[in-house]
VEXDREN-227100 format. One record per residue (C-alpha): x, y, z. Coordinates in steps of 0.1 Angstrom, whole numbers, plus 5000, padded with zeros to 4 digits. Layout:
<nodes>
XYZ
...
</nodes>
This chain:
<nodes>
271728729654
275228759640
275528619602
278128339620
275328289644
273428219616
275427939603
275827749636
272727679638
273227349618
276627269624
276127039653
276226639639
273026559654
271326879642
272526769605
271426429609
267926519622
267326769591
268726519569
266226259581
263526489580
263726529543
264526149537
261326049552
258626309535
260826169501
260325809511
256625869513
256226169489
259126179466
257926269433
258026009400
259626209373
260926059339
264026229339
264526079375
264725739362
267725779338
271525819340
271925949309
273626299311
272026409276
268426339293
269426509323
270726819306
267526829284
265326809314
267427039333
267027309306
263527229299
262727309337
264227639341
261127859348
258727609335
256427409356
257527029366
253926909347
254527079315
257426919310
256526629312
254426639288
257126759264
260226609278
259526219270
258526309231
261526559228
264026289240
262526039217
262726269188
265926399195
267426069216
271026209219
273626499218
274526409177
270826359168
269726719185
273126869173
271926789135
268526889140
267027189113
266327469141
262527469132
262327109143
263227179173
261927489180
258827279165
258827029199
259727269221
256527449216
254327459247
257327509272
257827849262
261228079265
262327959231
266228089238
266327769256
265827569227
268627769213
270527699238
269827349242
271127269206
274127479209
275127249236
274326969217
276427099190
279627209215
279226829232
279626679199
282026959184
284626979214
284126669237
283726409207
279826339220
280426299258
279026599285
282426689307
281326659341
283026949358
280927199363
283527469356
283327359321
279427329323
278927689329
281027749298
278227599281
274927769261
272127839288
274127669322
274527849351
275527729382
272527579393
272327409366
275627289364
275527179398
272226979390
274026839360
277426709382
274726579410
272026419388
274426279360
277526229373
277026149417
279126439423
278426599459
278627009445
277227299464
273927439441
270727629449
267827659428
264527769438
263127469458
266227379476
266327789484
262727739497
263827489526
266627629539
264928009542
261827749558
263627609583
266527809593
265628159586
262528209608
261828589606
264428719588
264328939553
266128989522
268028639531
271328599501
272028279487
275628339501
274028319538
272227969525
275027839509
277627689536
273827539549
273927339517
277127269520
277127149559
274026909554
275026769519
274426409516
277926319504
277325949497
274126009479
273726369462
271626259439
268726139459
269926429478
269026689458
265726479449
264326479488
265626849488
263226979463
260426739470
260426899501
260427239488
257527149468
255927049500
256627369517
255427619488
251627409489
251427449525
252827769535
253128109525
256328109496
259728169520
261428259487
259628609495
262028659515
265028579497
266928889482
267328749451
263328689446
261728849418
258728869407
258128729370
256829039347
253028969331
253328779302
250128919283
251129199261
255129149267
257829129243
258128789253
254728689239
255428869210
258928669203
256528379212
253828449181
256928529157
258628179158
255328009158
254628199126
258028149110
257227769118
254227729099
255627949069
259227939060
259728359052
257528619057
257928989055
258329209083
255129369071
252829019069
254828979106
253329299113
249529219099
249528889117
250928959150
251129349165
250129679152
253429809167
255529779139
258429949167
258029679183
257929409162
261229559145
262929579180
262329189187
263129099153
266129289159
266629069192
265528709175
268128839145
271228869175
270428579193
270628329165
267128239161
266128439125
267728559098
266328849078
267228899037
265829079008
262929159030
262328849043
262428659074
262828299079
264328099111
267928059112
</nodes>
C-alpha cells in the first residue's frame, strides 16, 4: 500500500464518523474519572500534564491532588524553596520535571503577568513542553482543536489503521489525527482517544511496538537515574553534604557519583561550594 493509500483510508465522511463514534461510546461507558479532568484551570492542567509524562496515571494521582493544594497556582509554585517542591514531588520520579515545572511557574508569572499563553508555539518555548504536551495544554485548557500525539492516542491509530505494518512514524499518523479530530469538542476528544488507548494496551499485544519512534525504557536498577534519585532525596533530609558523605551513603563509584553531581550541578538542581553540596 502507497503511504497516500495509507491516508485514505479514513478520509471518507462516514468512515470518520464511524471511528469517531466508536471511541465516543467505549468513553461513555469506560471513560476514565481523573482529578485533573474535572478542572479548567490551565495551572492544574499543566501540573498534571508534566506530572504524567512517563509516569503511570495512578501515581499521580496520588500526588497530583496534594501537589496542587500545596502549591494551588503559578505565583505560589513560582515562590516555592526548590526542596519543597522537590519534597512533594517525591514518589513520581524524573525530578527534572519538578525543575521544570517551577521554571514555568516562574516564566508564567515573570513574562505573562500570571496567565499560561495558550498558543502552543509559545508553550514549547516553555521548561519541559514539547509538543504533545503543548497540544494537550491548548486542548485540555484552552478547547483548542490542535493536531498532538502522545503514546495512547499513537496506540489507536497504529490499532486500527495500521494492520501489519512496521516501523509506523508519527508523520504517517498525523493527518489521521488531523482528519478525525473532533473540532467542536477536543477536549472530550482527546479524553475518549486515550481511554481507548488504554483499552487497547490491556487487551492486545502493545501496537506502539510497532511504531518507529518506540523505545524501550532502560532498567532503572543500578542507573544513573536511580542514583540522581538517592542524591536529591539525601540533600532533602540534610541541607549540605560532602561529596564524600554523598559517596558513603549512596555509591561506591565515586566516578560516578561525581559525573551526576556534575549533571544535577548544570541542570539547576544543586549547587556545590567549599566542598559542599546543597540543593539549589
Amino acid at each position: 500500500m502507497t503511504e497516500q493509500g495509507k491516508s485514505n483510508k479514513i478520509q471518507t465522511p462516514s468512515t470518520v464518523s464511524k471511528f469517531q463514534q466508536e471511541i465516543y461510546s467505549h468513553y461513555q461507558e469506560h471513560g476514565r474519572n481523573l482529578p485533573w479532568r474535572k478542572t479548567h484551570d490551565p495551572y492544574c492542567i499543566v501540573v498534571s500534564e508534566i506530572m504524567l509524562q512517563q509516569t503511570q496515571v495512578q501515581r499521580v494521582m496520588e500526588k497530583y491532588g496534594k501537589f496542587t493544594r500545596q502549591f494551588p497556582d503559578f505565583s505560589s509554585l513560582a515562590r516555592a524553596p526548590l526542596k519543597k517542591v522537590l519534597s512533594e514531588w517525591q514518589g513520581l520520579g524524573y525530578n527534572r520535571r519538578a525543575i521544570a515545572l517551577k521554571q514555568i511557574a516562574r516564566k508564567v508569572v515573570d513574562e505573562f503577568d500570571g496567565n499560561l499563553p495558550s498558543s502552543v508555539e509559545t508553550l514549547t518555548s516553555f521548561p519541559g513542553i514539547g509538543k504533545a504536551t503543548a497540544g494537550a495544554v491548548a486542548a485540555f485548557a484552552f478547547y483548542q482543536p490542535v493536531v498532538f500525539i502522545e503514546t495512547n492516542i499513537r496506540r489507536v491509530y497504529i490499532h486500527t489503521f495500521f494492520h501489519g505494518w512496521e516501523n509506523i512514524k508519527d508523520t504517517e499518523i498525523l493527518p489521521m489525527v488531523r482528519n478525525t479530530l473532533d473540532t467542536s469538542n477536543p477536549r472530550e476528544w482527546y479524553y475518549a482517544l486515550m481511554d481507548y488507548g488504554v483499552m487497547i494496551k490491556e487487551k492486545y499485544e502493545n501496537p506502539n511496538r510497532r511504531s518507529a519512534h518506540y523505545n524501550k525504557q532502560s532498567p532503572f536498577e543500578g542507573s544513573n537515574r536511580q542514583i540522581r534519585g538517592m542524591i536529591l532525596k539525601l540533600l532533602i533530609r540534610e541541607s549540605s553534604v560532602s561529596e564524600n558523605e554523598i559517596v558513603q551513603k549512596i555509591h561506591p563509584d565515586e566516578g560516578r557519583i561525581r559525573t551526576v553531581l556534575t549533571q544535577l550541578v548544570s541542570e539547576g538542581f544543586i549547587n556545590k561550594r567549599g566542598g559542599k553540596v546543597s540543593l539549589a
